[in-house]
N, CA, C and O of each residue as an XYZ file, in Angstrom:
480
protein
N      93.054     66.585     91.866
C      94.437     66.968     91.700
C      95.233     66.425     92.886
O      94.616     66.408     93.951
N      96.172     66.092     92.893
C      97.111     65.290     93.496
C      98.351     65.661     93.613
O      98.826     65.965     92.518
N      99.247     65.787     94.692
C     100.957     66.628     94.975
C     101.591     65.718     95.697
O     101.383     65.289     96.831
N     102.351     65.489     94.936
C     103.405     64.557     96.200
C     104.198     65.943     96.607
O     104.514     66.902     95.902
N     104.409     65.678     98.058
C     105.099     66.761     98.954
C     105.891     66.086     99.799
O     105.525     64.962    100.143
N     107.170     66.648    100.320
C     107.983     66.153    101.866
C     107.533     66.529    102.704
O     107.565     65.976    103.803
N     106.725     68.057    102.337
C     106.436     68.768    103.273
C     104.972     69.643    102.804
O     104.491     69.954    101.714
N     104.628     69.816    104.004
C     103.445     70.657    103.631
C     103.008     71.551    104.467
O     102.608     71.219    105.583
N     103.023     73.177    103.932
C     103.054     73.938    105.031
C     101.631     74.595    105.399
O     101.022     74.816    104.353
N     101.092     74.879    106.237
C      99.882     75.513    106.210
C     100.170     76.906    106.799
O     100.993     77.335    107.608
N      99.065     77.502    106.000
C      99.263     79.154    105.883
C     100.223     79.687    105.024
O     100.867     78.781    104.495
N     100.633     80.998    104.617
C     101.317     81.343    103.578
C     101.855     82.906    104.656
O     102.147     83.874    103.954
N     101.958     83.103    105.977
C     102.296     83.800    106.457
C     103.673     84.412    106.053
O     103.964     83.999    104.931
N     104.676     85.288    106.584
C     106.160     85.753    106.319
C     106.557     84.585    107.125
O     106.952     83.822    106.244
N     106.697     83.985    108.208
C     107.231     82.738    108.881
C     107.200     81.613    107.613
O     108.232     81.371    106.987
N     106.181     81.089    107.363
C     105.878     79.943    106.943
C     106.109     80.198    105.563
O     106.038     79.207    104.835
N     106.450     81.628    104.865
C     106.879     81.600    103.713
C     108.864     81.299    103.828
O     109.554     81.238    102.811
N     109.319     81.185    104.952
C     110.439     81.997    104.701
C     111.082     80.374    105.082
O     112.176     80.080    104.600
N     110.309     79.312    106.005
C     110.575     78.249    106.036
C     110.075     77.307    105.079
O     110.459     76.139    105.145
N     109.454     77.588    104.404
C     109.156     77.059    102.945
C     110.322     77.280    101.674
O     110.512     76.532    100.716
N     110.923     78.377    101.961
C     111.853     78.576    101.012
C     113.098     77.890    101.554
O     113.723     77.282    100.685
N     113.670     77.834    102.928
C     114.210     77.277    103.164
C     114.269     75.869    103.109
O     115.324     75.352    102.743
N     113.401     75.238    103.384
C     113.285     73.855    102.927
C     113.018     73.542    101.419
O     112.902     72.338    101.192
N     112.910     74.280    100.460
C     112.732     73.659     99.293
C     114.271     73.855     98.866
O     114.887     72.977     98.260
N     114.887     75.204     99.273
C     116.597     74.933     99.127
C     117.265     73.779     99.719
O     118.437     73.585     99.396
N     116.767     73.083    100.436
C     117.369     71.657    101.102
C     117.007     70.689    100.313
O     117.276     69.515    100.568
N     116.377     71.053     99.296
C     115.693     69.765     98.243
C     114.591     68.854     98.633
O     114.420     67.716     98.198
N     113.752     69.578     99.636
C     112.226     69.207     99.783
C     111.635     69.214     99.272
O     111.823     70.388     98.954
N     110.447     68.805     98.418
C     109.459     69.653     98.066
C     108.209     69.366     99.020
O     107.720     68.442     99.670
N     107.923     71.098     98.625
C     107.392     72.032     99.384
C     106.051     72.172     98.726
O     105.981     72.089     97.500
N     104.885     72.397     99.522
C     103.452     72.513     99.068
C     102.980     74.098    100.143
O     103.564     74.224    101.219
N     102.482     74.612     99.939
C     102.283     75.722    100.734
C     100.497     75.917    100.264
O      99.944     76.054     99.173
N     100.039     75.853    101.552
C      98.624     75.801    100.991
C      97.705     77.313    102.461
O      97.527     77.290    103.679
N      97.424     78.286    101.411
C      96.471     79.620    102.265
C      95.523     79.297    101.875
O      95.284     78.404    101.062
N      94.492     80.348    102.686
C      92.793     80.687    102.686
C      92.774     81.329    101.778
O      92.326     80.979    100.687
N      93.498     82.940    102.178
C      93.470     83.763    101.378
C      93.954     84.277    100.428
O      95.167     84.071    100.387
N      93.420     85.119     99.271
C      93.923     84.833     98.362
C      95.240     85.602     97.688
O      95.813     85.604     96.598
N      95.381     86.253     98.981
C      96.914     86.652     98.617
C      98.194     86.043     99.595
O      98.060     86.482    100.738
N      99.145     85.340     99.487
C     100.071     84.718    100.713
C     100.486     86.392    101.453
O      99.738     87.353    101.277
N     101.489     86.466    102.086
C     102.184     87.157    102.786
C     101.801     87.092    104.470
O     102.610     87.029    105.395
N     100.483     87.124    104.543
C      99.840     87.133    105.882
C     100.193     88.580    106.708
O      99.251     89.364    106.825
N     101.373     88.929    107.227
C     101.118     90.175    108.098
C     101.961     91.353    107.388
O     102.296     92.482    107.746
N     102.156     90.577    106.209
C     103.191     91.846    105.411
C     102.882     92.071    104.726
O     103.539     92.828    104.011
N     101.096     91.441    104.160
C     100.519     91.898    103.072
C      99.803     93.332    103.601
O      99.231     93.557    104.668
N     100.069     94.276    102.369
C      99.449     95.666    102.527
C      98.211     95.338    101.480
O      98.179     94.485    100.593
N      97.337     96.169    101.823
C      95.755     96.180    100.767
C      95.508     97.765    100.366
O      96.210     98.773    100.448
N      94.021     97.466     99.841
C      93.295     98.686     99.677
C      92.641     98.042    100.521
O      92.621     96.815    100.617
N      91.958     98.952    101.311
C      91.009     97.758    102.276
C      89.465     99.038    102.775
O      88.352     98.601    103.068
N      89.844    100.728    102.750
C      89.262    101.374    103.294
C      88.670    102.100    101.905
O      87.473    101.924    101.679
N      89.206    102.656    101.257
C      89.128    103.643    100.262
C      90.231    103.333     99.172
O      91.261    102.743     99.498
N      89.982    103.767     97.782
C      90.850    102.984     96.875
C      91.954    103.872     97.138
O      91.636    104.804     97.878
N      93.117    103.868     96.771
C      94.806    104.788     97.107
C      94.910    104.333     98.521
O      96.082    104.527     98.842
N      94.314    103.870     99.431
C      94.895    104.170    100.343
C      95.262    102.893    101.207
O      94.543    102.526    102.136
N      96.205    102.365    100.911
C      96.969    101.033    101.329
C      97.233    100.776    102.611
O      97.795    101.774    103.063
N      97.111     99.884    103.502
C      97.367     99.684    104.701
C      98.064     98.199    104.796
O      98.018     97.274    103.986
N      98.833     98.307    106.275
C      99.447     96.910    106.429
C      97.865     95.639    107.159
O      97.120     96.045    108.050
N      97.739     94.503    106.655
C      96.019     93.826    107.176
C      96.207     93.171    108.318
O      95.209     92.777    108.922
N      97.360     92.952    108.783
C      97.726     92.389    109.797
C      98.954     93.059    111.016
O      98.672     93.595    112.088
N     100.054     92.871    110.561
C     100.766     93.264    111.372
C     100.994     95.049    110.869
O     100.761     95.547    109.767
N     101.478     95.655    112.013
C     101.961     96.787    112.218
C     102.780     97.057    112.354
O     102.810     98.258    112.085
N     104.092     96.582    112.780
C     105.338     96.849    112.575
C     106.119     95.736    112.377
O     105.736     94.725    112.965
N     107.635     95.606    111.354
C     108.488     94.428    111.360
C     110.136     95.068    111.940
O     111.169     95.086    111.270
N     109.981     95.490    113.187
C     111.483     96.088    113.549
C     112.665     94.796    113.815
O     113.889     94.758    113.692
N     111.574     93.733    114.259
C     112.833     92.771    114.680
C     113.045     92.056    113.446
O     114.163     91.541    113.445
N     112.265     91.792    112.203
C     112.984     91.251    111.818
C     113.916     92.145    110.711
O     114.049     91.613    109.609
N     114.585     93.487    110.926
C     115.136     93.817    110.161
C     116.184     93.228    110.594
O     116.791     92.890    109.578
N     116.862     92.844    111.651
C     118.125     92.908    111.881
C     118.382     90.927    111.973
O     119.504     90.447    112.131
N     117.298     90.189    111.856
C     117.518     88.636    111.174
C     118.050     88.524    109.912
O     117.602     89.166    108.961
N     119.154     87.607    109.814
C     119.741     87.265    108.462
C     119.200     87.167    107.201
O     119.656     87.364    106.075
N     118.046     86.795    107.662
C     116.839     86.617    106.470
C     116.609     88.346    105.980
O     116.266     88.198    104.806
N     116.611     89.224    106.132
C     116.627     90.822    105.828
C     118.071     91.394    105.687
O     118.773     91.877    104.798
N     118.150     91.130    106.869
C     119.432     92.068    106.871
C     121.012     91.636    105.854
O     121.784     92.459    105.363
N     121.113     90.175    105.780
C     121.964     89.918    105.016
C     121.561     89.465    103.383
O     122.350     89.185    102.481
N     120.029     89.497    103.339
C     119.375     89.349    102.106
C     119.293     88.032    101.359
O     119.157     87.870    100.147
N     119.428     86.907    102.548
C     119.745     85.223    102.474
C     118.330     84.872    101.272
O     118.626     84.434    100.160
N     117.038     85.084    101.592
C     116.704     84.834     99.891
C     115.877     85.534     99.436
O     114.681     85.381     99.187
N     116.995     86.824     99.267
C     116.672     87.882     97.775
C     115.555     88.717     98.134
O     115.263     89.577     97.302
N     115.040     88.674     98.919
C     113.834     89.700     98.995
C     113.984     91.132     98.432
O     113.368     91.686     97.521
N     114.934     91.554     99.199
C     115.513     92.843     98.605
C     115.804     92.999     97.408
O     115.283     93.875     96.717
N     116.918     91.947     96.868
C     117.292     92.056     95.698
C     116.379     91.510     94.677
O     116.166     92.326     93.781
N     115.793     90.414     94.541
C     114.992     89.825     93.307
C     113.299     90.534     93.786
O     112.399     90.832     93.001
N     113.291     90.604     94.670
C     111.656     90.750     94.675
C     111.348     92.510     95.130
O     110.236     92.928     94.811
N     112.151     93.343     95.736
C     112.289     94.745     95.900
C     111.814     94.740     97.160
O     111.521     95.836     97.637
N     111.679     93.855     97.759
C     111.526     94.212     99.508
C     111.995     95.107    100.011
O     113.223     95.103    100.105
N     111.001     96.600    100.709
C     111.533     97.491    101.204
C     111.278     97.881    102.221
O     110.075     98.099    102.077
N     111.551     98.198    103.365
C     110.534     99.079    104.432
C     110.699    100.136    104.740
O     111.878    100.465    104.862
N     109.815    101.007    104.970
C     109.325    102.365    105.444
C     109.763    102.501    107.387
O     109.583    101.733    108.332
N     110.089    103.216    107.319
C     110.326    103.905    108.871
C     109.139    105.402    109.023
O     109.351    106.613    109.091
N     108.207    104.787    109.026
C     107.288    106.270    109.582
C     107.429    106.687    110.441
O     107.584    105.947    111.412
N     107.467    108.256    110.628
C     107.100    109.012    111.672
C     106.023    109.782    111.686
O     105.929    110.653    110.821
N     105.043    109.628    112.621
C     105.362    108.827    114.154
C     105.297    107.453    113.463
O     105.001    107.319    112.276
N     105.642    106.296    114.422
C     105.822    104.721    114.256
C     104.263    104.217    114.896
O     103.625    103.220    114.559
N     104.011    104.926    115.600
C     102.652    104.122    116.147
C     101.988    105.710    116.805
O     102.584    106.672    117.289
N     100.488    105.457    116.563
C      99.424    106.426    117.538
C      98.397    106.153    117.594
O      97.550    106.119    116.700
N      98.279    105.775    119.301
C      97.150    105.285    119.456
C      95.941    106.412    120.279
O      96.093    107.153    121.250
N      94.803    106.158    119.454
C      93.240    106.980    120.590
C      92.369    105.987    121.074
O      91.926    104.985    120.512
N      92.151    106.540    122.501
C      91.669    106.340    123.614
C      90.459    106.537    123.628
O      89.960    107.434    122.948
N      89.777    105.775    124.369
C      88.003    106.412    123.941
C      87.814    107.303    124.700
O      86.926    108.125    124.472
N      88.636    107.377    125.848
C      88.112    109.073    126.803
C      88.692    110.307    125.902
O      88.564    111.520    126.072
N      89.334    109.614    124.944
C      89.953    110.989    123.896
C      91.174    111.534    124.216
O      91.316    112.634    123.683
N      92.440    111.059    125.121
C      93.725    110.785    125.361
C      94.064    110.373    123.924
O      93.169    110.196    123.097
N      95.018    110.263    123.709
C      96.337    110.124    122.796
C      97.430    109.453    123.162
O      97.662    109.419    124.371
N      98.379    108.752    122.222
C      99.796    108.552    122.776
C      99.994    108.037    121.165
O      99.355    107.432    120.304
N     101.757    108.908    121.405
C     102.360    108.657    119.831
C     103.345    107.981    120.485
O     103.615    108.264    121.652
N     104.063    106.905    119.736
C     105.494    106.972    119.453
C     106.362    107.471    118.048
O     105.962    107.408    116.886
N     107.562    107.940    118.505
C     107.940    108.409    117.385
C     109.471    107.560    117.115
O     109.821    106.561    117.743
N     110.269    108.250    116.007
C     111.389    107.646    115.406
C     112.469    108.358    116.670
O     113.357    107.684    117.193
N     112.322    109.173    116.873
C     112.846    109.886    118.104
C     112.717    109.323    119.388
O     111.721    109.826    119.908
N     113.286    108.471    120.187
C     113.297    108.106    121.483
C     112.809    109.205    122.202
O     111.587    109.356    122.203
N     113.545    110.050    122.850
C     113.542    111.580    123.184
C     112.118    111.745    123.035
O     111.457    111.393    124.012
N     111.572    112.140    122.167
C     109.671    112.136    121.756
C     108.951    111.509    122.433
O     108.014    112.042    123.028
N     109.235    110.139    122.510
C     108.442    109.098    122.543
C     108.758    108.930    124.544
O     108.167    108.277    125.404
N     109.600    109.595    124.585
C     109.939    109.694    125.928
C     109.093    110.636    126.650
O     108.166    110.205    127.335
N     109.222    111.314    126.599
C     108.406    112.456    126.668
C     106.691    112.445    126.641
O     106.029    113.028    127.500
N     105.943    111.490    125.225
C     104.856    111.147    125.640
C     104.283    109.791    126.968
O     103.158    109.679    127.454
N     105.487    108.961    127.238
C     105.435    108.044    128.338
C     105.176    108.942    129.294
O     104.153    108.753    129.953
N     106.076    110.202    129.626
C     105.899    111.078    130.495
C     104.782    111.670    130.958
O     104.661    112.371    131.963
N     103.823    111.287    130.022
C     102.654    112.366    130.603
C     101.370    111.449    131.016
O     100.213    111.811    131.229
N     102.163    109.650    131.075
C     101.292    108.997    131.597
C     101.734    108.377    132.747
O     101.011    107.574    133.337
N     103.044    108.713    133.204
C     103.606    108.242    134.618
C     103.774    109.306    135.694
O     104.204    108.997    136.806
């Protein structure tokens, strides 16, 4: 099998998906070639532990890019054509320690302030 391409992207990450779309709107064509067998890379969620219970396989949080044009002004459609949504959990992160310490952050600064506190 054979592709003529302008371009050819490797990996199928949220980066390399989002400059793939951009360049095929410039009238490139675009080849996008992953390992695995689902694209997204750090925004793909799975079953991965137990069935129901979905996790993100890579990345753990996307705060910065809510506020890039690509999200926030909805430049291509995620939101709208494909239902791109994100979750704000609380807590946002908690991590254990192997001496058996703790530390949360939460949606609450104030909180999350407060647990910094009990390590400075």
């Amino acid at each position: 099998m054979t592709h003529d391409a302008d371009v050819v992207v490797a990996g199928s990450g949220h980066n390399a998906l989002i400059t793939a779309v951009y360049l095929a709107r410039s009238g490139r064509k675009v080849v996008v070639l992953e390992t695995r067998e689902r694209p997204g890379g750090g925004a793909v969620s799975e079953e991965l532990v137990r069935p129901g219970f979905v996790m993100d396989t890579c990345s753990t949080g996307h705060t910065l890019i809510q506020n890039n044009p690509v999200i926030a002004a909805d430049e291509l459609g995620l939101l709208r054509e494909f239902g791109l949504r994100y979750l704000d959990p609380d807590p946002v992160a908690h991590v254990a320690f192997p001496d058996g310490e703790q530390f949360t952050m939460w949606l609450d600064a104030e909180r999350t302030v407060e647990e910094f506190a009990r390590y400075s």
